[in-house]
C-alpha positions as CSV (number, residue, x, y, z in Angstrom):
1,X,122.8,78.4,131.3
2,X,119.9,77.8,133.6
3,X,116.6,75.4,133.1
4,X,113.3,76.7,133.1
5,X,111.1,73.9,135.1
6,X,107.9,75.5,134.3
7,X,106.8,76.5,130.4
8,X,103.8,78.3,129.9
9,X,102.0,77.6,127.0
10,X,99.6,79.9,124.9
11,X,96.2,79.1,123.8
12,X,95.9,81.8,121.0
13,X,92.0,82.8,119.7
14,X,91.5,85.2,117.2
15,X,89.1,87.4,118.0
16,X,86.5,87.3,115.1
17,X,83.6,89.7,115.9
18,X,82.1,90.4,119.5
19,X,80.9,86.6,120.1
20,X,84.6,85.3,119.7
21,X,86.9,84.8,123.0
22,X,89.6,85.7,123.6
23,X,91.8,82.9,125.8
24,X,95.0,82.3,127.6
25,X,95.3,78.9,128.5
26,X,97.2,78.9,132.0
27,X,100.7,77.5,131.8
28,X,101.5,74.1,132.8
29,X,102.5,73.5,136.3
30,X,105.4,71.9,137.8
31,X,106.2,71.4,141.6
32,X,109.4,73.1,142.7
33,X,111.0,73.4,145.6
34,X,111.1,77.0,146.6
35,X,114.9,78.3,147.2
36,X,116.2,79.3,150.8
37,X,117.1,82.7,150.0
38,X,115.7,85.4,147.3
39,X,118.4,84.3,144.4
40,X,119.6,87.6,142.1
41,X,117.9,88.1,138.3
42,X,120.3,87.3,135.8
43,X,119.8,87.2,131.9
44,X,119.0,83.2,130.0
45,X,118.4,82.2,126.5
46,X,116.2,78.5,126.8
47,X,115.5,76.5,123.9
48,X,112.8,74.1,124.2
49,X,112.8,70.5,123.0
50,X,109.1,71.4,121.3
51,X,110.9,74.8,119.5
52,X,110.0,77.6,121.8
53,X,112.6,79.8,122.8
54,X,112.4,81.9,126.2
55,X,115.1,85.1,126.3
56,X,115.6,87.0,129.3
57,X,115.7,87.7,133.2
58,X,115.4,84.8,135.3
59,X,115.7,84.1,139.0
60,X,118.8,81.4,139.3
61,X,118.3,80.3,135.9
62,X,115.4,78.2,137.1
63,X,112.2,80.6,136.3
64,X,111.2,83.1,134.4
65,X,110.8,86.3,136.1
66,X,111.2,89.9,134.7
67,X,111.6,91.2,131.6
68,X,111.5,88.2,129.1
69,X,110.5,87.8,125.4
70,X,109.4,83.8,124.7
71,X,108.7,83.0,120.8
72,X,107.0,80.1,120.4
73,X,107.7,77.4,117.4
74,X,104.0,78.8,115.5
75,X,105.6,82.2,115.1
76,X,103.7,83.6,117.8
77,X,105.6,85.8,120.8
78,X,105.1,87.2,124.1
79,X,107.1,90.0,125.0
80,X,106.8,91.5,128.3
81,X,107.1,91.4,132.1
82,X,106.9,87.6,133.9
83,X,106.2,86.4,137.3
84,X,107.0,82.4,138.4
85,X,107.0,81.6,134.9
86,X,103.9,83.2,134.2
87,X,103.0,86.4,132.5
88,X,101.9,88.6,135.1
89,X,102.2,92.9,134.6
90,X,102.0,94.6,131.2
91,X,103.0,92.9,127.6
92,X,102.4,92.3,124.3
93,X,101.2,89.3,122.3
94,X,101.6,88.6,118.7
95,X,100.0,85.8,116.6
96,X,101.6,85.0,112.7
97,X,98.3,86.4,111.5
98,X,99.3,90.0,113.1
99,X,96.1,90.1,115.7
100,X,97.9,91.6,118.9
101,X,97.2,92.0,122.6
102,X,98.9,94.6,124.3
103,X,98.1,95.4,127.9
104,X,97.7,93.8,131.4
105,X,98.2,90.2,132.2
106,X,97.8,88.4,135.7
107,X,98.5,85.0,136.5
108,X,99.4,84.0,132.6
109,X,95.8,85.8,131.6
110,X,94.9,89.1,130.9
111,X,94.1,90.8,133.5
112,X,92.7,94.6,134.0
113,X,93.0,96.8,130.7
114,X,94.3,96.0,127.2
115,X,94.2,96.7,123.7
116,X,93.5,93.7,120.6
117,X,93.4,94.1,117.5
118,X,93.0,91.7,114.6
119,X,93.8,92.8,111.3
120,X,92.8,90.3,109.1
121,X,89.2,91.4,110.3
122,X,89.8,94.8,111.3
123,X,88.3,94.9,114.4
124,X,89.5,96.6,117.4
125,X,88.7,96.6,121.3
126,X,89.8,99.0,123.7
127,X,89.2,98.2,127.5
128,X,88.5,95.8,130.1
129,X,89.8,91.9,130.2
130,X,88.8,89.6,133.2
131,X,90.4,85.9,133.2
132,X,91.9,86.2,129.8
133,X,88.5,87.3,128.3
134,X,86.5,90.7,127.4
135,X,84.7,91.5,130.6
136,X,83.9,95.2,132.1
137,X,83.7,98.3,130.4
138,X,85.3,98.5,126.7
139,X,84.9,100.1,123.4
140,X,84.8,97.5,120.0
141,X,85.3,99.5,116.6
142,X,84.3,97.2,113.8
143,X,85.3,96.9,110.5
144,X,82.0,97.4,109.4
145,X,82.1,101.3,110.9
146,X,79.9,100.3,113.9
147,X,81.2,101.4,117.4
148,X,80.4,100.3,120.6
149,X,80.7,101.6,124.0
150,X,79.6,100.0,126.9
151,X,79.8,96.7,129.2
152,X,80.7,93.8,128.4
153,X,80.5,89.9,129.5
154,X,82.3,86.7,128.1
155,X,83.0,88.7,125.2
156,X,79.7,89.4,124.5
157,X,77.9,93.3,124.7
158,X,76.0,92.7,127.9
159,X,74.6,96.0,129.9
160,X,73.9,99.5,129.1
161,X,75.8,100.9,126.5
162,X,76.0,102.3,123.1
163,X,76.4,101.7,119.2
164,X,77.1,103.9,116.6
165,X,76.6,102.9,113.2
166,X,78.0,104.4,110.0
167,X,75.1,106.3,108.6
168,X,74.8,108.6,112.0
169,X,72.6,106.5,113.7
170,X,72.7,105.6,117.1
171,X,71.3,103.1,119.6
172,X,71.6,103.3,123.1
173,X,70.5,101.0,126.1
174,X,70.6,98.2,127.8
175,X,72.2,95.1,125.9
176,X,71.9,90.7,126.5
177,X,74.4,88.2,124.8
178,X,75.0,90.9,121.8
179,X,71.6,91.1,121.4
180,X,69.4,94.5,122.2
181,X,66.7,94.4,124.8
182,X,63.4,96.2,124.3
183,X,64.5,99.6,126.2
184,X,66.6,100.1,123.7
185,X,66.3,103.5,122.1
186,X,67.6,104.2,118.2
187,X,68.0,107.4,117.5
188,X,68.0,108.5,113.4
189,X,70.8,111.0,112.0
190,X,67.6,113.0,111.3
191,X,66.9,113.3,114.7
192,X,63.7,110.8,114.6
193,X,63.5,108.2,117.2
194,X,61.8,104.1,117.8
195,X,61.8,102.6,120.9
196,X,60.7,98.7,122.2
197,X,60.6,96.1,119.3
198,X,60.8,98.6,116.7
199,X,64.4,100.0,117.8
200,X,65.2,95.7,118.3
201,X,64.4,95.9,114.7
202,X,65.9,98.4,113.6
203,X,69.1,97.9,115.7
204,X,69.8,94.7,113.2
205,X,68.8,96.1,110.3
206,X,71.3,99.0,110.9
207,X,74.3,97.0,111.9
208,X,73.4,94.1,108.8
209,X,73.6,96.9,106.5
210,X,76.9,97.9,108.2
211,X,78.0,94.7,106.8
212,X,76.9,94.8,104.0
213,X,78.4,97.9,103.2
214,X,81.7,97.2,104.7
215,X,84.8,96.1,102.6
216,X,85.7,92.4,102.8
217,X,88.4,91.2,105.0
218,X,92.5,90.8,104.0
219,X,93.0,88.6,102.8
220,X,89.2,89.1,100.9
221,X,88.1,85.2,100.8
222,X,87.3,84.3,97.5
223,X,84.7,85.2,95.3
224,X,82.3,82.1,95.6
225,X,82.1,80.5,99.2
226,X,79.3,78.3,99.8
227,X,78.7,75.2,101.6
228,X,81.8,74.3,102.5
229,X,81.4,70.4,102.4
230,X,80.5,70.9,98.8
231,X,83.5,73.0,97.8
232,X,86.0,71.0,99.8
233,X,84.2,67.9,97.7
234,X,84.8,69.5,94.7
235,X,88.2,70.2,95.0
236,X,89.1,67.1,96.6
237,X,88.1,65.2,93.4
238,X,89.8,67.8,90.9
239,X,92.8,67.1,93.5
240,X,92.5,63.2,92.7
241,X,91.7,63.3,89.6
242,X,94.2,65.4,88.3
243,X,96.7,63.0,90.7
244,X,95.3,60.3,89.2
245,X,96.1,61.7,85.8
246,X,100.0,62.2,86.4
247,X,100.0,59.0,88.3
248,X,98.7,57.6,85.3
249,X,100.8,59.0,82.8
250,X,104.2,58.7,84.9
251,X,103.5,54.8,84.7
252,X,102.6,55.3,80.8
253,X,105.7,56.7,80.5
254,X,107.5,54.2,82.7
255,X,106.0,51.4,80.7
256,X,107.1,52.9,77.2
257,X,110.3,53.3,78.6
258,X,111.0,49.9,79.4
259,X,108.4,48.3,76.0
260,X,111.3,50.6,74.1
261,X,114.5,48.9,76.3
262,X,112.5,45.1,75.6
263,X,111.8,46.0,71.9
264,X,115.8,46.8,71.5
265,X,117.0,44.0,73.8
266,X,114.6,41.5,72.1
267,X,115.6,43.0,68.7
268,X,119.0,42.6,69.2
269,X,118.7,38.8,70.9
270,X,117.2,37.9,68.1
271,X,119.5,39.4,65.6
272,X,122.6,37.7,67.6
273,X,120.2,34.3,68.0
274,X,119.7,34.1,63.8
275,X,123.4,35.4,63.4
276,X,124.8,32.4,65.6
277,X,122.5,30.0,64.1
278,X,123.6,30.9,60.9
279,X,127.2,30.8,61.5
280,X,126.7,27.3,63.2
281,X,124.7,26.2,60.3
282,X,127.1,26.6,58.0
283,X,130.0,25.5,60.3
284,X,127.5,22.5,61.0
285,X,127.0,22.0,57.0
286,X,131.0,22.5,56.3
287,X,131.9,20.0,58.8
288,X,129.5,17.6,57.8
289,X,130.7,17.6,54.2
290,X,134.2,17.2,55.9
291,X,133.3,14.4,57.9
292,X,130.9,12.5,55.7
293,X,131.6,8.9,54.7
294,X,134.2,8.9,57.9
295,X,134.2,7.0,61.3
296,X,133.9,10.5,63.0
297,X,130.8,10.8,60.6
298,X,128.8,9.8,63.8
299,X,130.5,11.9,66.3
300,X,130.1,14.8,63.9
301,X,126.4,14.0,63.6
302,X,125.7,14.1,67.5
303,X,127.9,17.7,67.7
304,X,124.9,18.2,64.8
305,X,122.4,17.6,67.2
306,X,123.8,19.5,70.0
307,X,124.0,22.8,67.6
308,X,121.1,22.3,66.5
309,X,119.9,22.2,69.9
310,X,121.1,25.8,70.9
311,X,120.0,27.0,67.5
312,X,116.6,26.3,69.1
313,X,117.2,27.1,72.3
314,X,118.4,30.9,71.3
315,X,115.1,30.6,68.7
316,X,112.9,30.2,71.7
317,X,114.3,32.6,73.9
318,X,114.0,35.6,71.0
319,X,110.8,34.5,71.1
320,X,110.4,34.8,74.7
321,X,111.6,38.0,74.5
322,X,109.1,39.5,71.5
323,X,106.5,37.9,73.9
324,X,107.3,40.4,76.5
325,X,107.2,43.1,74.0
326,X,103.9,42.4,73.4
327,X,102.6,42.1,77.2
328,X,104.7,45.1,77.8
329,X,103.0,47.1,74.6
330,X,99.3,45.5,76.0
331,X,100.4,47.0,79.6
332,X,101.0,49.9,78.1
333,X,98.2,50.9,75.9
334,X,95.6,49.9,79.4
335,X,97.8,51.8,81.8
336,X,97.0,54.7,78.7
337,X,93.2,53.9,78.7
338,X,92.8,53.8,82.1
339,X,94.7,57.4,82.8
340,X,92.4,58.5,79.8
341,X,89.5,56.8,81.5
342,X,90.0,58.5,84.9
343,X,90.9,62.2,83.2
344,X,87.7,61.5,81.7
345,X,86.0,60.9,84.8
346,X,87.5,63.5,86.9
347,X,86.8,66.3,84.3
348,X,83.0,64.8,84.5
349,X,83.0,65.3,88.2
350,X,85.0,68.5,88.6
351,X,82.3,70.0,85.5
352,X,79.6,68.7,87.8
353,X,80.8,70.0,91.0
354,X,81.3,73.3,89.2
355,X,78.0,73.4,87.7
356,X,76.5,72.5,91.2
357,X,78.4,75.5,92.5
358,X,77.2,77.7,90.0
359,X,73.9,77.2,90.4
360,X,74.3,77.3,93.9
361,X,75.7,81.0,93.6
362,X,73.0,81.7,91.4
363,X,70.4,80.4,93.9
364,X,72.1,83.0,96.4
365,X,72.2,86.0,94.2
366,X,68.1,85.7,93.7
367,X,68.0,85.1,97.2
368,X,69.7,88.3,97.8
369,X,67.9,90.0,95.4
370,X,64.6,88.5,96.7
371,X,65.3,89.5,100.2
372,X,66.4,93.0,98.6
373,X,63.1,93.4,96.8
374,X,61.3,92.4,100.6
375,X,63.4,94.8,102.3
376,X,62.4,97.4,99.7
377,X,59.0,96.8,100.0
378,X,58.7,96.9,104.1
379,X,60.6,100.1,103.6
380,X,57.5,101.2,100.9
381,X,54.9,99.8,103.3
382,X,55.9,101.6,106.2
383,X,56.5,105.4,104.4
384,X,53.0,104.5,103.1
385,X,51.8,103.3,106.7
386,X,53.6,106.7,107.8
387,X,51.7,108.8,105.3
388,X,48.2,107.3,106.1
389,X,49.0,107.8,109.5
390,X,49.6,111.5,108.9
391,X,46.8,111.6,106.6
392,X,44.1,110.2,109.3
393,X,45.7,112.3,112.0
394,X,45.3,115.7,109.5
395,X,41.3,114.1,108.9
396,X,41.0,114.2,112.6
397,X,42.3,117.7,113.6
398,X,39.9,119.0,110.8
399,X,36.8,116.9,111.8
400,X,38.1,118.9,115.8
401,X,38.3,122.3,114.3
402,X,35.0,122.2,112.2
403,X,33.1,120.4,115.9
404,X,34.9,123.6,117.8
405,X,33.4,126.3,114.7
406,X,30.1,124.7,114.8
407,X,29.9,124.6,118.9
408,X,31.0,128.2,119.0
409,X,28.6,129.5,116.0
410,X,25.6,127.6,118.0
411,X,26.8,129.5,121.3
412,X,26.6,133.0,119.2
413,X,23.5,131.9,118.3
414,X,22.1,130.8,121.2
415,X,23.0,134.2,123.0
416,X,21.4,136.4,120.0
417,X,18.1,134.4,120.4
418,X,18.1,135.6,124.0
């Protein structure tokens, strides 16, 4: 099995909308010497220290060139033809999301025509790629409906072209940076037609209410997304909070288990401390009673003291031992005040941050419904501009035909007085 000394690497952009790139980053180079004769292709499976995996036709084993499939440790693969260890000739490119690139490539780019697609977004561009980015002539279908046709630059509608919007409506001219210039012409499904500013206008209107009208992505995101500081705040403290809780009681429980273990051990110490006393106390007291009045009376007395001694000793260790109960028991009930403490707290915080939330989403519903209400009163002002406009222009032709009636009658006049 050969070794590859050169392994391109894939910078991988989705492409989200017509401003997004869409980038190979070159491979990574390595000086080799070049052979002294044209070696034969021959088939190689390489596994990379980093988790890619290159499978295919090789020249000695020591680049890749042919046909060749390399899957890299993300999930993504390139499947196509290579060239010095660079794709270079048609193939296809898949990321984990499902976005694809199938077409072209040159030098490890792509190169010449191509097809990408991205799924979760559903957009979908058909044409031209220069350097590994949307340049040249190319169509973009939305997901919103809309439909471009035209030129393109740095993956950006630049030039004359074309967009077609869901209700029928189409603009057509010349296009900057995704933007439309002011010989753009938007033609109405009615057949109506604006030019200059008022096509700019309405070419934004049209495509935001493409938007709004469109379904949401898959996966949809969710339901309330707003500032995303804020929300990533919000969970971040439910996160901790609700950590700090099974932190909290995980300890708790820790701590009853071993107050239970002292409680027994102590328990019993002090059961076997009394019993021995006890025993010795009477041995002590049967002795004595033995011994009394006798020369050993002394030596028994001083055996006494030493059992009396341990009797103590054993007293002071139970005690030492229903001591640490009690610290344990104390532990335990402010390990349980302070997990009730902090639940307290974080439920404070997470309520907070979800009130804050929902009055955010209420701000942005009335904002939506404010700029609703101005949208639907521009649209009012200007069928009423529209109808005054007729209006005056209907006042004019009349005030023209009565002048033409009363310059004729004065002419028929004029030649029956002579």
């Amino acid at each position: 099995m050969g070794v590859l000394t050169k392994h391109p690497q894939l910078k991988k952009t989705l492409l989200d909308g017509a401003s997004s790139a869409l980038l190979l980053r070159p491979p990574s180079s390595c000086s080799m010497a070049p052979p002294k004769r044209e070696p034969s292709l021959r088939r190689i499976v390489v596994r990379f220290a980093n988790g890619d995996e290159y499978e295919g036709e090789s020249i000695g084993g020591k680049q890749a060139d042919g046909q060749g499939t390399m899957r890299y440790a993300d999930g993504s693969t390139y499947k196509g033809t290579w060239k010095a260890n660079e794709q270079d000739g048609f193939g296809a490119y898949y990321t984990v999301t499902g976005a694809c690139y199938e077409g072209h490539w040159q030098s490890g780019k792509m190169e010449g025509t191509g097809k990408y697609k991205t799924p979760l977004y559903g957009n979908i561009y058909n044409g031209d790629f220069k350097a590994g980015n949307i340049e040249g002539h190319g169509t973009m279908e939305w997901r919103d409906g809309c439909v471009y046709v035209g030129e393109w630059l740095n993956a950006m509608q630049h030039g004359h072209g074309s967009t077609r919007y869901p209700n029928g409506d189409v603009a057509e001219g010349d296009w900057k940076e995704n933007m439309p210039t002011e010989n753009v012409v938007y033609w109405f499904a009615s057949g109506e037609r604006m030019t200059g500013r008022a096509a700019m206008a309405a070419v934004l209107k049209a495509r935001l209410s493409a938007i709004r009208a469109s379904p949401p992505p898959k996966p949809s995101p969710p339901p309330l997304v707003l500032d995303e500081q804020a929300t990533k705040a919000a969970a971040d403290a439910v996160i901790k909070g609700f950590a700090a809780l099974e932190v909290a009681n995980a300890a708790a429980s820790a701590i009853k288990d071993i107050s239970e273990v002292a409680e027994t051990v102590g328990k019993d110490a002090a059961h076997a401390a009394m019993g021995v006393a006890t025993t010795m106390v009477a041995a002590l007291s049967e002795d004595m009673s033995k011994l009394a009045m006798t020369k050993a009376g002394q030596e028994a007395e001083a055996k006494t003291k030493a059992q009396d001694k341990k009797v103590k000793e054993a007293a002071k260790e139970a005690a030492k031992r229903a001591e640490a109960k009690a610290k344990a028991k104390e532990a335990k009930d402010a390990i349980r005040r302070k997990a009730e403490a902090t639940e307290a707290e974080a439920k404070a915080k997470a309520k907070e941050k979800m009130q804050e939330l929902m009055a955010a989403a209420e701000m942005r519903e009335a904002a939506a419904k404010a700029a609703k209400a101005a949208e639907e009163k521009a649209r009012r002002q200007y069928i009423n501009e529209q109808r005054r406009n007729k209006a005056v222009a209907a006042e004019k032709q009349a005030a023209r035909a009565a002048a033409s009636e009363a310059w004729i009658a004065s002419q028929k006049n004029a030649r029956k007085r002579k």
